[in-house]
C-alpha positions in Angstrom: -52.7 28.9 9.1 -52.2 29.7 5.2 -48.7 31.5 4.3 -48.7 35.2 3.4 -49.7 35.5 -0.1 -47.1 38.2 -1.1 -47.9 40.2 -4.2 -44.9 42.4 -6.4 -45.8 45.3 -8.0 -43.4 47.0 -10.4 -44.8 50.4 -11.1 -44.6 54.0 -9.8 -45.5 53.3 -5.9 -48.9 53.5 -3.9 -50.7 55.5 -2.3 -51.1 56.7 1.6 -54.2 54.8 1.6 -52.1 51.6 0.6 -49.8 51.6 2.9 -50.9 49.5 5.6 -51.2 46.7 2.6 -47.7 47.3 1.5 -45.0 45.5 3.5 -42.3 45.8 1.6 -41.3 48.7 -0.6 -38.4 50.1 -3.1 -37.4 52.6 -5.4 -35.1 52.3 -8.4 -34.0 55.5 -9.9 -31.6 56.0 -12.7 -28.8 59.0 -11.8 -26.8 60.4 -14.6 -27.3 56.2 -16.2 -26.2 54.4 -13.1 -29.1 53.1 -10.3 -29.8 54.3 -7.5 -32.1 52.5 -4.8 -33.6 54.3 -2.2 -36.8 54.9 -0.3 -40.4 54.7 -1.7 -41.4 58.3 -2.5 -45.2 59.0 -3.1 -46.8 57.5 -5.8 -46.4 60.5 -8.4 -48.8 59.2 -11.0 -51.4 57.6 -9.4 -51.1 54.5 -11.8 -49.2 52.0 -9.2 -51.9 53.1 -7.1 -54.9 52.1 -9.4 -52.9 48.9 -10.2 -53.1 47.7 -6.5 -56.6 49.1 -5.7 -57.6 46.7 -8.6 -55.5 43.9 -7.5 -56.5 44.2 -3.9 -60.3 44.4 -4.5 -59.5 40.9 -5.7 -57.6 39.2 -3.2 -58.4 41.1 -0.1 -56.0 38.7 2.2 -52.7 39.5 -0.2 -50.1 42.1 1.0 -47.8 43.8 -1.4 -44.0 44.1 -2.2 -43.8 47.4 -4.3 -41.2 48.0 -6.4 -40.6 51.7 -7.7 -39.7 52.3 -10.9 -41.4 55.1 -13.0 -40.5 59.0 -12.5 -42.9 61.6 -12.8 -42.9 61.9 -16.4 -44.0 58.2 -16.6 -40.6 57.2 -17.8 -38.3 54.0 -16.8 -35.8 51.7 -18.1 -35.2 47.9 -18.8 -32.3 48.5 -16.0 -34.6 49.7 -13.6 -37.4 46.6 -14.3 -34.8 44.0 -14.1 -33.4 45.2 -11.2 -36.6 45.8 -9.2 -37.9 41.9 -10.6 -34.9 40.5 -8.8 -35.6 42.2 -5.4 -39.3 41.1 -5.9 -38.2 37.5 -5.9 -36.2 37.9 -3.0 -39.2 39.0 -1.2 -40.8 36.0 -1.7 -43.6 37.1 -3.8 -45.7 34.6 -5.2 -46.7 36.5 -8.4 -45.2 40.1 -10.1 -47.9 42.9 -11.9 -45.8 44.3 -14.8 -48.2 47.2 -16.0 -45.9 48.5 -18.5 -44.0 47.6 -21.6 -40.6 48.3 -23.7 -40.3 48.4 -26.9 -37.3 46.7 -27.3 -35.6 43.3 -26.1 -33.2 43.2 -23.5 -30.9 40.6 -22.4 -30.9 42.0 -18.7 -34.7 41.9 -18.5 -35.2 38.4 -20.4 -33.0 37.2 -17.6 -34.6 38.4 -14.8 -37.7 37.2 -16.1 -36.7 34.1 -16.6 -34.5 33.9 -13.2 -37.8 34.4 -11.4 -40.0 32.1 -13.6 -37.4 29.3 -12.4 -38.2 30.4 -9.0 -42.2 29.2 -9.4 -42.7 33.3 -9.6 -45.7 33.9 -11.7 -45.4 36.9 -13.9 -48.5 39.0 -15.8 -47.4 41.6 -17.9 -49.5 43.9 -19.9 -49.9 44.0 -23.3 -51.5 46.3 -26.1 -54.8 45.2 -27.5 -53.1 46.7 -30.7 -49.6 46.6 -33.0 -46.5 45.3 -32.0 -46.2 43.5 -28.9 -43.9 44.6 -26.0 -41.4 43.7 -23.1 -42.0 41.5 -20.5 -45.1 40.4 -22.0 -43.5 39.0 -25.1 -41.2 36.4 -23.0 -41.8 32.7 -22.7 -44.0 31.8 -20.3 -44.9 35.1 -19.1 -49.0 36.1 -19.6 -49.8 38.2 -21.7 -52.6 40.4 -20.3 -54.6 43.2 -22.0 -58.2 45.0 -21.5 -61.5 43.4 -22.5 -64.4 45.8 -22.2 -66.9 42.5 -22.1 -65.9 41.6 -18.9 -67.3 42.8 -16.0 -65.6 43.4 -12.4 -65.4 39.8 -11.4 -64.6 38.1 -15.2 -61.9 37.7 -17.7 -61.6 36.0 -20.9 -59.0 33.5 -22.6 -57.9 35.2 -25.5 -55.4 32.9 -26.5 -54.6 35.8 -29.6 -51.3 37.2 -31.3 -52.0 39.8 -28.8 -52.4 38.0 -25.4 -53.3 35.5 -23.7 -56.0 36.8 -21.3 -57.3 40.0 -20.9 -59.8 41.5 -17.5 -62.1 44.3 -16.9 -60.6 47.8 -18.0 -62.3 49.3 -15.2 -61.0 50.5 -12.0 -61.9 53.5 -9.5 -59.2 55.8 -10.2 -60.2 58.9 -12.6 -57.8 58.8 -15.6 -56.7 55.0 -15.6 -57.8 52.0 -17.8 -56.9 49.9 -20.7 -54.1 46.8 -20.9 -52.7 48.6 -17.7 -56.3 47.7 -14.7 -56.5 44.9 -17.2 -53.4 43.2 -16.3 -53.6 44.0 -12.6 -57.1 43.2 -12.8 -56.2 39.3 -13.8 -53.1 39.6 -11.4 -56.2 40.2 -8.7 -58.1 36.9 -9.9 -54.9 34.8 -9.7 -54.0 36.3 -6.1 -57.7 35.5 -5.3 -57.3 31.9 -6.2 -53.7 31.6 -4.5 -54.9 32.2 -1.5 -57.5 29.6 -1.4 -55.2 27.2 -2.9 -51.8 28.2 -2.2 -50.0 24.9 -3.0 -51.1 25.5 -7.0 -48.4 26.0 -9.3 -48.2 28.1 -12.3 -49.4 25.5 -14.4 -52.2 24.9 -12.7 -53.5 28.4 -12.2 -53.0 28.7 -15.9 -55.5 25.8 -16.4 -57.9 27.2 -13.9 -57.5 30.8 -16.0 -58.4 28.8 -19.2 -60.9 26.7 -17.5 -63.0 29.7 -15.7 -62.7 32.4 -18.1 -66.3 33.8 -18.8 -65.6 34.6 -22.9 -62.9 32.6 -25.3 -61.5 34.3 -27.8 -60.8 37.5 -29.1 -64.2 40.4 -29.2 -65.8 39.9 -32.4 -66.4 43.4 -33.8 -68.4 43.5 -36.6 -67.5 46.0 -39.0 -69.4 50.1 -40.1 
């Protein structure tokens, strides 16, 4: 019998529908600057929600950890990532979506990144196709994923840019949601695929079966007006 291929998501929740794929869950609220953890509330952006769908229609056998970090206005803190990273990795997951960025370093987040990168914890972070890159995704060893409107449901491509190192389809099946974001979760959902048929691979080696099956190299070529 294969092990439980145990997904984190760090993101604002799931939906109803989700729930019987979700096996663990948590939220992490900020209160006046201090945290708070409490119970998962309803997903109140939809976002988390598209992420999984995505991930999910990928790796049908996975089940999630989901980790609850944005408010309703979309907002959330470095505090509130680093925080809901370490409880991911002591759930066991095999590999954390990060569908979100910060502008700025910090040192609590670069540690709990790297904490659960020494625990064999595969981490994809999302990235902008465009400007100045962001946090996770800017940390060693963690992929950089964005959107690549080449690929189709089932492909991604090995960028290998300034900008990232893969990128996925920007399509997914909830109204409103796209980009780096289904991009990220959509590549989270090909690695999850691949872990459950070979769970023993390491991180290395489902970087080198990334590189290896990607259906485009490079960057888009857009030619110019």
């Amino acid at each position: 019998m294969k092990p439980e291929l145990r997904i984190g998501v760090v993101d604002s929740g799931h939906s109803p529908a989700q729930q019987a794929q979700v096996i663990a869950g948590r939220r992490f609220s900020l209160l006046e600057d201090a945290l708070v953890e409490g119970e998962l509330r309803e997903d109140p952006l939809g976002h988390g929600s598209a992420v999984i769908e995505a991930i999910g229609r990928r790796a049908l056998s996975a089940v999630f950890c989901v980790a609850q970090v944005f408010d309703q206005r979309g907002v959330t803190s470095a505090l509130q990532i680093a925080t809901a990273i370490d409880w991911l990795v002591e759930q066991d997951v095999r590999l954390i979506n990060l569908s979100l960025g910060l502008r700025q370093d910090r040192s609590l987040l670069r540690q709990a990144c790297a904490a659960a990168l020494t625990r064999g914890v595969l981490l994809c972070a999302s990235s902008p196709a465009q400007g100045e890159g962001v946090y996770p995704a800017n940390y060693p060893q963690v992929l950089r994923v964005t959107g690549d409107a080449r690929c189709a449901e089932q492909q991604w491509s090995w960028l290998d840019s300034a900008q990232a190192d893969f990128a996925a389809c920007v399509h997914g099946t909830y109204p409103g949601q796209s980009g780096a974001s289904l991009g990220c979760a959509a590549l989270s959902g090909h690695i999850a695929g691949y872990l459950a048929r070979q769970p023993q691979a390491n991180n290395q080696q489902v970087v080198q079966w990334l590189q290896d099956h990607a259906r485009y190299r490079g960057p888009e070529r857009r030619s110019g007006a």
